[in-house]
C-alpha positions in Angstrom: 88.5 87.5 111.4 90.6 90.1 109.7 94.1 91.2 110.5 93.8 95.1 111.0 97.6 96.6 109.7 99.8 97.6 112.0 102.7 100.4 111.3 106.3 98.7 111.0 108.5 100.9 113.2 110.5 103.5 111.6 113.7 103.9 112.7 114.2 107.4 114.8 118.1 107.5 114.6 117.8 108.7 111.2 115.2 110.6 108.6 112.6 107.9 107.8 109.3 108.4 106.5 107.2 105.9 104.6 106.0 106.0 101.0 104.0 103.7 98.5 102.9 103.4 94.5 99.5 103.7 93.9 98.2 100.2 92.2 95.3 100.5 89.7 93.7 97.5 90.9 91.5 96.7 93.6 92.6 93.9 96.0 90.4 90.7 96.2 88.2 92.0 98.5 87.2 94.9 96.7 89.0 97.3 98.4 91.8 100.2 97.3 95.4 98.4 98.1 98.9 100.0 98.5 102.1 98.8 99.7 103.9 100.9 102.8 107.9 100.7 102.4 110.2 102.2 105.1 112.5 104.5 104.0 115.3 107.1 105.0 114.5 111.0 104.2 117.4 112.5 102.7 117.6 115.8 100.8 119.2 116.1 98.0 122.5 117.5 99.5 122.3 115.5 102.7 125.3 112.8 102.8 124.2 112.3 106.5 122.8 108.7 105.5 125.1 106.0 106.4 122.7 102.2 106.8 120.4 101.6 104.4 120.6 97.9 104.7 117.1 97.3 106.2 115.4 99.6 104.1 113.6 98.6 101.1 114.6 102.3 99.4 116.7 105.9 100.2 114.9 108.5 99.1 116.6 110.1 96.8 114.3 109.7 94.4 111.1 111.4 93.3 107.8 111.5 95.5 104.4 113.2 95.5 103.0 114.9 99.1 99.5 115.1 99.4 98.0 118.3 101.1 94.2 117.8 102.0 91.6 118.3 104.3 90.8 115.6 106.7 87.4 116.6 107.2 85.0 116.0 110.6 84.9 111.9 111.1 81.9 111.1 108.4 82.6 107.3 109.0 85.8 105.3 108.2 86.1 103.6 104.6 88.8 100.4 104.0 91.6 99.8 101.9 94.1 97.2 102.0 97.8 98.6 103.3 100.4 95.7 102.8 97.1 93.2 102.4 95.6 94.3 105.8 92.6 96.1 106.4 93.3 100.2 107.7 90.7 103.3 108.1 90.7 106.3 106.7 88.5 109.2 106.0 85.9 109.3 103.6 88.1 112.7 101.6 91.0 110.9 101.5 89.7 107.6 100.3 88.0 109.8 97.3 91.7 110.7 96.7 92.9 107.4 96.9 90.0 106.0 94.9 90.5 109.0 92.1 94.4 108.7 92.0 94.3 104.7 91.5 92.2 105.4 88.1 94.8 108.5 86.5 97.3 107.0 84.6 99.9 109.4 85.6 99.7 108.2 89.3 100.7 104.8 89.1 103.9 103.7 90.2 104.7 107.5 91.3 105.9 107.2 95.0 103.4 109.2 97.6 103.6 110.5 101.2 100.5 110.6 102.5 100.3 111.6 106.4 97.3 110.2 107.8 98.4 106.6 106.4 102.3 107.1 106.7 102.4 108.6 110.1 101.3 105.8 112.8 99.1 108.2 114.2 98.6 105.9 117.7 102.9 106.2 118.4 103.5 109.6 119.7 106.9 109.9 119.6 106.8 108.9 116.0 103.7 111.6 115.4 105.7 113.9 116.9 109.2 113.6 115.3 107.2 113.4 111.6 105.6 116.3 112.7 109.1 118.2 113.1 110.0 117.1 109.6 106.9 117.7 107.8 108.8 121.0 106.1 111.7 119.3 104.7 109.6 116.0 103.2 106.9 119.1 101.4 110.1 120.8 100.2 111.7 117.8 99.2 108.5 116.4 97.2 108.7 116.9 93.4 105.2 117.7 93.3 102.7 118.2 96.1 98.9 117.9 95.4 96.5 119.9 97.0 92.9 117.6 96.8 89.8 119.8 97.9 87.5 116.9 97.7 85.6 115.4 94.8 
């Protein structure tokens, strides 16, 4: 039986967020893969960020939102996050699918919210939420996708 993923906590003291490359490959079972990394969210300016030893990166570095429609529940379609199997939408797994082939995606870091956000923890849901202004304004590009 397969492992379904499971979010790794983020830690609400500080900023975090989670981001991931896009790989061009699909994993061994056929399916789109990324890797989820914990990370701290801090602006530019912001010298608020004090221990970053159990993060795999600070983000002070470049990143891509994606804005898109999550569309009514059309059934869910796979991909691999961290080698474990997670849901999404068919809209968003277009994107993926799309993104994985365009040479100018991979290895460019992405927020994406319906996979970063654990969407089952509401306190975390919540507290993304309240930050969802600063990690748009701090994105170096953000990608509107309107569906294939």
């Amino acid at each position: 039986m397969e492992t379904s993923f499971s979010h790794e906590a983020l830690d609400h003291t500080q900023r975090s967020i989670r981001l991931t490359n896009i790989p061009p490959n699909l994993s061994p079972k056929g399916r789109i893969q990324r890797s989820i990394k914990n990370a701290i969210f801090a602006t530019r300016s912001d010298n608020s960020v004090t221990d970053t030893r159990s993060l795999d990166y600070t983000i002070r570095q470049e990143y891509i939102c994606l804005s898109y429609v999550w569309g009514a529940p059309s059934g869910t379609h796979y991909i691999d996050l961290n080698g474990r199997k997670f849901g999404v939408q068919k809209n968003l797994w277009d994107f993926l699918n799309n993104a994985r082939t365009m040479s100018g995606s991979c290895g460019k870091k992405f927020w994406i919210d319906a996979i970063y956000i654990d969407q089952d923890n509401v306190l975390e849901r919540n507290q993304q939420i309240q930050q969802m202004g600063e990690i748009f304004a701090g994105a170096v590009e953000v990608i509107a996708w309107l569906g294939n």
